[in-house]
C-alpha positions, 0 to 999 in steps of 0.5 A: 844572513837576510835576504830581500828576495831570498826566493832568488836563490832558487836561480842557484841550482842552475850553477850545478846545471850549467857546470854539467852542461859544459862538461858534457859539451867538452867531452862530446867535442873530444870525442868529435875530434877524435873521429879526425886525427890523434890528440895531438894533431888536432891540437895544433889544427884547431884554435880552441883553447887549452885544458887549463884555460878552458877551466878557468873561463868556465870556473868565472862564468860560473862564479859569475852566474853564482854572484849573479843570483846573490846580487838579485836575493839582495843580501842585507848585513849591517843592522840599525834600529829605528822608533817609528812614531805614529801620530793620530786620533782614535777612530770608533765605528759603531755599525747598525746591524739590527734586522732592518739593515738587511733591507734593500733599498740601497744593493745589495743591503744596506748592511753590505753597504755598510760594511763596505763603507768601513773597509774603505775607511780602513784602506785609508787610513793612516796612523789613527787607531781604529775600533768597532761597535756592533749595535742592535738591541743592545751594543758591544765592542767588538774589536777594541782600538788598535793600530792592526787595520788588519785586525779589525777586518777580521772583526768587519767581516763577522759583522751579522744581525744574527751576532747581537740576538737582542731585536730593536736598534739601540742607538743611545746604548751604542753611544754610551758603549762607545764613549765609554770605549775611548780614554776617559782621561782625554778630552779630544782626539775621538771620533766615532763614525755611526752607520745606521739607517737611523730607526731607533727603538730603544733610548734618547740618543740626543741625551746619550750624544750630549754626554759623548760631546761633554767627552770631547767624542766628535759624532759623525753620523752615516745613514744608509737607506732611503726615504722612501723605504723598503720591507726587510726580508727574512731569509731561510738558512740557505739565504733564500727570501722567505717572507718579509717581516710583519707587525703583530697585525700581520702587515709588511713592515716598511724600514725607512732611513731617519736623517733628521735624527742623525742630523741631530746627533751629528750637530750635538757633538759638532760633526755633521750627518752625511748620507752614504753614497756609492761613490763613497764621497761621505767617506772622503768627507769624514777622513777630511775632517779627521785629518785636520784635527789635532793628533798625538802620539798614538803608537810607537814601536822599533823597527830593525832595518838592515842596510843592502849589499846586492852592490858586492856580489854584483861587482864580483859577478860584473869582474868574473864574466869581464874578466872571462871575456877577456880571455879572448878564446871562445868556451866552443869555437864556431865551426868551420866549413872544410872545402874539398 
């Protein structure tokens, strides 16, 4: 038999307890009285109740308690089956992790912050299947559509420029990689959410998002960064600042963010650019606009749900101890002073 809380019945050890303790508190009160008089004297001086009767109301205070303890594990029986259908659209997130998205412009990087951008995202969603792209030089898929948010997490977490060694930011490929990464049957329901500071070295991603829009992908484009800029630093195995990246002519270089590029991959495919804030308003934006589009069928599974019954044990628990109280004698009646 499933129990909802089956951690409950650990309250169970305490019947074996509490039969134990009444049994000592009858012996001691024998011995108590035997100080007094004999048996039988006692017997009709004292108003407690007999032998028989005291095991009957100790026998429902602990049936009582027993069924107690089952009503609060909430026993289940009687199953039924359910299809539980999940509607939505498919979700690609390709997240920029070349070397420049170690800058620090927006804290404590723009990378954490990216990777921030995609948990709350995965927190909110409900129903859309969801997958990731990791991109730099060069791009690939890194954790392929699924309904398992939790999944994707574990995928989320890994998310490092030292995953793609290839130097650069390849846009356009992370584009094409996506694309390819939906079902080319359909021509709706796709979404890919871009998060980059937008500097692109490789490629012509106007080119790559006019052939994601002729896909039916919608690209919403997140820049992370600002325009002022700031150096990107590179860090010894401990994590510490050793330097700052340099060009062949040994000056600093300065990352900056990009919108205007990214405003324009957006408009191709008829989302829109919005640059990321702290308060994650883009976000709410972006999942704004996903809920209004068209959805389908996305997943579906069966589900075994049982029906509960805490209600049995707890009426045969409630008529144990109502019962018991109605006996009327006390289990260890309250002493009384004699006067001398």
């Amino acid at each position: 038999m499933p129990f909802g809380e089956p951690r409950a019945l650990l309250l169970l050890l305490l019947v074996p307890i509490l039969a134990l303790f009444f049994a000592l508190m009858k012996a001691r009160r024998r011995r108590l009285l035997a100080r007094f008089g004999g048996e039988e004297m006692m017997k009709r001086l004292t108003t407690a109740p007999g032998t028989g009767r005291w095991v009957l109301r100790v026998f429902l205070v602990l049936v009582g308690l027993t069924f107690l303890v089952l009503a609060l594990a909430r026993p289940r029986w009687g199953r039924r089956m359910e299809e539980v259908k999940r509607r939505g659209v498919d979700v690609l997130v390709a997240v920029d992790v070349s070397a420049s998205m170690l800058s620090e412009d927006v804290r404590p990087s723009r990378l954490a912050r990216a990777r921030g951008e995609v948990a709350s995202l995965l927190d909110s969603l409900g129903g859309d299947r969801i997958g990731l792209v990791a991109f730099a030089g060069e791009a690939y898929v890194a954790c392929p559509l699924t309904l398992d948010y939790s999944a994707a997490k574990v995928f989320l977490d890994v998310l490092d420029p030292s995953l793609i060694p290839v130097p650069g930011t390849a846009i356009a490929e992370a584009i094409r990689k996506s694309t390819r990464a939906f079902n080319a049957r359909e021509r709706r329901y796709k979404v890919l959410i871009l998060i980059t500071d937008g500097e692109d070295h490789v490629g012509d991603p106007l080119v790559a998002a006019r052939e994601a829009a002729a896909e039916g992908v919608v690209i919403y484009t997140v820049g992370v960064g600002t325009g002022a800029g700031s150096p990107i630093p590179e860090r010894d195995p401990q994590g510490a600042v050793t330097g700052y990246k340099q060009d062949r002519e040994g000056h600093i270089v300065t990352s900056r963010l990009d919108p205007v590029k990214l405003a324009e991959i957006a408009e191709v495919t008829g989302g829109k650019y919005l640059p990321a804030t702290a308060e994650g308003r883009e976000l709410r934006e972006i999942e704004a606009r996903i809920a209004r589009m068209e959805r389908r069928e996305v997943g579906s599974r069966i589900t075994i749900t049982y029906e509960e019954r805490y209600q049995i044990p707890l009426a045969v628990a409630l008529a144990a101890l109502l019962l018991e109280a109605a006996l009327g004698d006390r289990l260890f009646p309250r002493r009384e002073r004699v006067e001398s």
